[in-house]
SEROFI-768163 format. One record per residue: residue number from 1; residue in three letters; x, y, z of N, C-alpha, C, O in turn. Coordinates in steps of 0.2 Angstrom, whole numbers. Example, Ala and Ser with C-alpha at 12.3 -4.5 7.8 and 13.67 -1.06 7.14 Angstrom:
<1, ALA, <66, -28, 39>, <62, -22, 39>, <66, -16, 39>, <71, -17, 42>>
<2, SER, <64, -11, 35>, <68, -5, 36>, <64, 0, 39>, <67, 6, 40>>
% end
This chain:
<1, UNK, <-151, 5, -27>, <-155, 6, -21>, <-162, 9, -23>, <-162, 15, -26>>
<2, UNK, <-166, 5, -21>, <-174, 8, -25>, <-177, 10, -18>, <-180, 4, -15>>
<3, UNK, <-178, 16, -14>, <-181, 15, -8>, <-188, 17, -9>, <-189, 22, -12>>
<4, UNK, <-194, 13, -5>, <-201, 14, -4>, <-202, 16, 3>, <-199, 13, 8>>
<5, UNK, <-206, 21, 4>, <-209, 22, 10>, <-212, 13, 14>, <-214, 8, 11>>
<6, UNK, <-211, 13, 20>, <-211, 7, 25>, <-221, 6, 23>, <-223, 4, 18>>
<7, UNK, <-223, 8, 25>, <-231, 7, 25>, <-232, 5, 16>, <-235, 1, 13>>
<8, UNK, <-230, 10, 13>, <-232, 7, 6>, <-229, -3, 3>, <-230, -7, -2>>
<9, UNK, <-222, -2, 8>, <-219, -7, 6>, <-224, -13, 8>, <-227, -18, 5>>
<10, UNK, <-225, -13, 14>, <-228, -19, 16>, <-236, -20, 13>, <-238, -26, 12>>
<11, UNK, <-239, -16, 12>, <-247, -16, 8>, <-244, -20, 1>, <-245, -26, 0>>
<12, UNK, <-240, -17, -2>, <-237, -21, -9>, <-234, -28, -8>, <-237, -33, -10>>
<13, UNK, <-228, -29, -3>, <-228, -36, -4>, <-232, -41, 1>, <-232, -47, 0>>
<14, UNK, <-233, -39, 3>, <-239, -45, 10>, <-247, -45, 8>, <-250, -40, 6>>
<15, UNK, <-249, -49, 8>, <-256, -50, 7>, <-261, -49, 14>, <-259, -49, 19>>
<16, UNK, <-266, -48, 13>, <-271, -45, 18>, <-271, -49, 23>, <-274, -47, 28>>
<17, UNK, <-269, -57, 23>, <-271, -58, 29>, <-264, -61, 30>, <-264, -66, 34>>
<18, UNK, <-259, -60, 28>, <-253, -63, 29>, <-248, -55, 32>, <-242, -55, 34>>
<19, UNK, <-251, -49, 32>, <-249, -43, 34>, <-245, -43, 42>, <-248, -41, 47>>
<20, UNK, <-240, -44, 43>, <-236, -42, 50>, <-241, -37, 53>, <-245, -33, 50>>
<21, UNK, <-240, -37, 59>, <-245, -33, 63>, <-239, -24, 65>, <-233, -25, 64>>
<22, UNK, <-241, -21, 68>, <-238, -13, 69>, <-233, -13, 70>, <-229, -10, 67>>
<23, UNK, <-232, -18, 77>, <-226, -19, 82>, <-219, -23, 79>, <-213, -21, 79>>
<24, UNK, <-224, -30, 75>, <-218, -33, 72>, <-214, -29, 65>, <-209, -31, 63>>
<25, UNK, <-219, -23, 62>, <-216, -23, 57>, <-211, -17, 60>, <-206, -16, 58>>
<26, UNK, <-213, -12, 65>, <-207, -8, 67>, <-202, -12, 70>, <-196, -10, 69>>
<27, UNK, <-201, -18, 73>, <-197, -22, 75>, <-189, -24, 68>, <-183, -23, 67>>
<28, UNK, <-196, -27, 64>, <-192, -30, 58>, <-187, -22, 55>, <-182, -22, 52>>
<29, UNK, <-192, -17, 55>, <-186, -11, 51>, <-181, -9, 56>, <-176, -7, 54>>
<30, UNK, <-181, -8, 63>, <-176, -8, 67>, <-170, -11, 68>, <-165, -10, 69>>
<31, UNK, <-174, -17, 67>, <-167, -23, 67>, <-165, -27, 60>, <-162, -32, 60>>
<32, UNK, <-168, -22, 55>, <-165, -24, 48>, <-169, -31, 45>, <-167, -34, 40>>
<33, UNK, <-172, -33, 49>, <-175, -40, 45>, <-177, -37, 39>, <-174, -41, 35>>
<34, UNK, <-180, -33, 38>, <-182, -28, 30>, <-176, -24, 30>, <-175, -19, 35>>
<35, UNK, <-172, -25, 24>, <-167, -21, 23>, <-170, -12, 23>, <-173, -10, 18>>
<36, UNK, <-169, -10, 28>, <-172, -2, 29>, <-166, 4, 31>, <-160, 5, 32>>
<37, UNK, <-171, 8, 32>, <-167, 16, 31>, <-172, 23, 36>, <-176, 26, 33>>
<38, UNK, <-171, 23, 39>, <-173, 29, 45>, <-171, 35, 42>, <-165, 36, 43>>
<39, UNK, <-175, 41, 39>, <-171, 47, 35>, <-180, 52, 38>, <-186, 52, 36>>
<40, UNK, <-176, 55, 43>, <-181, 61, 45>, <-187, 57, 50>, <-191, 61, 52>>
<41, UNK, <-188, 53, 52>, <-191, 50, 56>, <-194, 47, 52>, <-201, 47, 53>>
<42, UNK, <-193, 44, 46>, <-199, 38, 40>, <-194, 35, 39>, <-188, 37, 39>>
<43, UNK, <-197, 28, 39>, <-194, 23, 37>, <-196, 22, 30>, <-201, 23, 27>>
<44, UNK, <-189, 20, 28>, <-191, 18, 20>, <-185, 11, 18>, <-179, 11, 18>>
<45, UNK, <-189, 6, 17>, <-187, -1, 13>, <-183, 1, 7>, <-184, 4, 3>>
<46, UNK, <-175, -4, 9>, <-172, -5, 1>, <-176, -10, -2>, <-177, -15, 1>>
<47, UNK, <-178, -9, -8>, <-185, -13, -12>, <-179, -19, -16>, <-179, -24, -14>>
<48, UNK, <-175, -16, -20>, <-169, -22, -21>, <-165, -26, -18>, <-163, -32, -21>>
<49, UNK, <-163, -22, -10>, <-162, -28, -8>, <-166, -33, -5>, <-163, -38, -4>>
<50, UNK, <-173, -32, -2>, <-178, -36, -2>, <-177, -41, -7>, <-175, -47, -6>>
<51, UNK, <-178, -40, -13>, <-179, -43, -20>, <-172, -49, -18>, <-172, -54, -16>>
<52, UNK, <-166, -45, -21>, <-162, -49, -21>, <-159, -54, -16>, <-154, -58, -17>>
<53, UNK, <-162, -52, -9>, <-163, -58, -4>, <-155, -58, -1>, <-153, -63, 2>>
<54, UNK, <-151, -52, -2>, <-143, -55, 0>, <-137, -57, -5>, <-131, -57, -4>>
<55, UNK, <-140, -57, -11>, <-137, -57, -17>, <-134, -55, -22>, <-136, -56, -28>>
<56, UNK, <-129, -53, -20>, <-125, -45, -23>, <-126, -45, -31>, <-127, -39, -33>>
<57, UNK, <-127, -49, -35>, <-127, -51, -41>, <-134, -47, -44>, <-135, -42, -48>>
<58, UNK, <-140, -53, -40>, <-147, -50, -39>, <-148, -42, -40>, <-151, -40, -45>>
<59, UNK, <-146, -39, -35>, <-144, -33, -34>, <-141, -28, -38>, <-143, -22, -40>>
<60, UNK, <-137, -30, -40>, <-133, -24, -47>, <-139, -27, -52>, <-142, -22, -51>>
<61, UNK, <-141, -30, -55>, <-145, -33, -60>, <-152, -27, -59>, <-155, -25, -64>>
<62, UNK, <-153, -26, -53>, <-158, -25, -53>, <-157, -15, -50>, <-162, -10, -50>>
<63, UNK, <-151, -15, -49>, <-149, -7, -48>, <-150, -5, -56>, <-153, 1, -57>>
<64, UNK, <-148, -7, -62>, <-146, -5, -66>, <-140, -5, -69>, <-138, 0, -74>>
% end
């Protein structure tokens, strides 16, 4: 599990004009559409399971 702060993740994988707006992206990390994590009032993105989309395989591969 590789976790990134929520704000840095979305600058890294979204492009400037394809960037989810404030509301959808707090939406998306409360209802897990981005595999995420609330630790102290910050969100932070699992970046591997992004990557591997669901795919346990993907996943250990890329845990290490």
């Amino acid at each position: 599990m590789l976790l990134m702060k929520a704000d840095r993740f979305f600058l890294r994988y979204f492009e400037e004009g394809s960037r989810p707006s404030a509301g959808t992206r707090a939406r998306w990390l409360q209802t897990k559409v981005v595999p995420s994590k609330k630790v102290g009032g910050q969100w932070f993105v699992d970046v591997h399971a992004w990557l591997a989309d669901g795919n346990a395989l993907v996943e250990m591969v890329l845990a290490g």
